[in-house]
C-alpha positions in Angstrom: 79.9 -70.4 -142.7 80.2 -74.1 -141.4 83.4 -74.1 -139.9 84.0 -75.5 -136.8 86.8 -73.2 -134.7 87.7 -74.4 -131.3 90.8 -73.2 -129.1 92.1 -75.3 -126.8 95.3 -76.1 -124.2 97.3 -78.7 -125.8 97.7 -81.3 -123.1 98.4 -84.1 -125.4 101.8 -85.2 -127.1 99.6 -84.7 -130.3 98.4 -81.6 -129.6 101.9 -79.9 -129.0 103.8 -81.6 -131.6 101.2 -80.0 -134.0 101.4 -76.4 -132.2 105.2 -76.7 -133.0 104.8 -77.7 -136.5 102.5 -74.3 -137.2 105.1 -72.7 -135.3 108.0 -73.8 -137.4 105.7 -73.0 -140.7 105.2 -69.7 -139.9 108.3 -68.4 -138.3 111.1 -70.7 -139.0 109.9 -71.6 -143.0 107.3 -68.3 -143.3 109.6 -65.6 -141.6 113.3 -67.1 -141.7 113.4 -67.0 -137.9 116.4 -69.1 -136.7 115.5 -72.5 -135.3 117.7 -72.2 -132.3 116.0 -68.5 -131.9 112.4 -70.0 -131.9 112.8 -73.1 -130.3 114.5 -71.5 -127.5 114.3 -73.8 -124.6 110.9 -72.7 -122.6 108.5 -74.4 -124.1 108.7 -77.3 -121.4 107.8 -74.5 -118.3 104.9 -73.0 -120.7 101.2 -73.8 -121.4 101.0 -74.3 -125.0 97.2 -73.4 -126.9 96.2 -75.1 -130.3 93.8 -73.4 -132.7 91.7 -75.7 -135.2 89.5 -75.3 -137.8 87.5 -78.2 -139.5 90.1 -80.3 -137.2 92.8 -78.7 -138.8 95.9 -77.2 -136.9 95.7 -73.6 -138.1 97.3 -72.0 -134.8 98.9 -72.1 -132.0 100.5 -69.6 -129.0 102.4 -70.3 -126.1 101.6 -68.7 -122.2 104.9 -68.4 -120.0 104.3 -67.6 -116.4 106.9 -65.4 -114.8 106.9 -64.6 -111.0 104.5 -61.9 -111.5 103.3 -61.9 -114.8 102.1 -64.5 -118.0 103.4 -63.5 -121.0 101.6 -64.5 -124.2 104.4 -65.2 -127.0 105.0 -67.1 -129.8 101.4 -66.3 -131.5 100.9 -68.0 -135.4 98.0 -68.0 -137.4 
């Protein structure tokens, strides 16, 4: 197997803008989630993590801090 995998935060206008299009292939298109259900308003205070294969966006999950906790949501592969 030659393909290249890497994980990384998406710091770049790029980089979330293609961890929202996964996201809205997989839940909004793939699972009929309501837009205004997964674009709910908190991606701007969370940490957003792009997956790639071959260069490829293939997934992407969001981190959400909380006073006393992160929560890990909004997973797609």
């Amino acid at each position: 197997m030659n393909d290249a995998i890497s994980i990384a935060r998406a710091t770049s206008a790029e980089d979330l803008a293609a961890c929202m299009e996964v996201r809205r292939k997989v839940f909004i298109e793939g699972q009929n989630v309501p837009e205004d259900r997964e674009i709910d308003g908190l991606d701007p205070e969370s940490s957003h993590y792009l997956l790639q294969v071959d260069g490829r966006a293939t997934g992407a999950a969001r981190v959400r801090f909380t006073k006393d906790k992160a929560k890990i949501e909004r997973v797609a592969i």
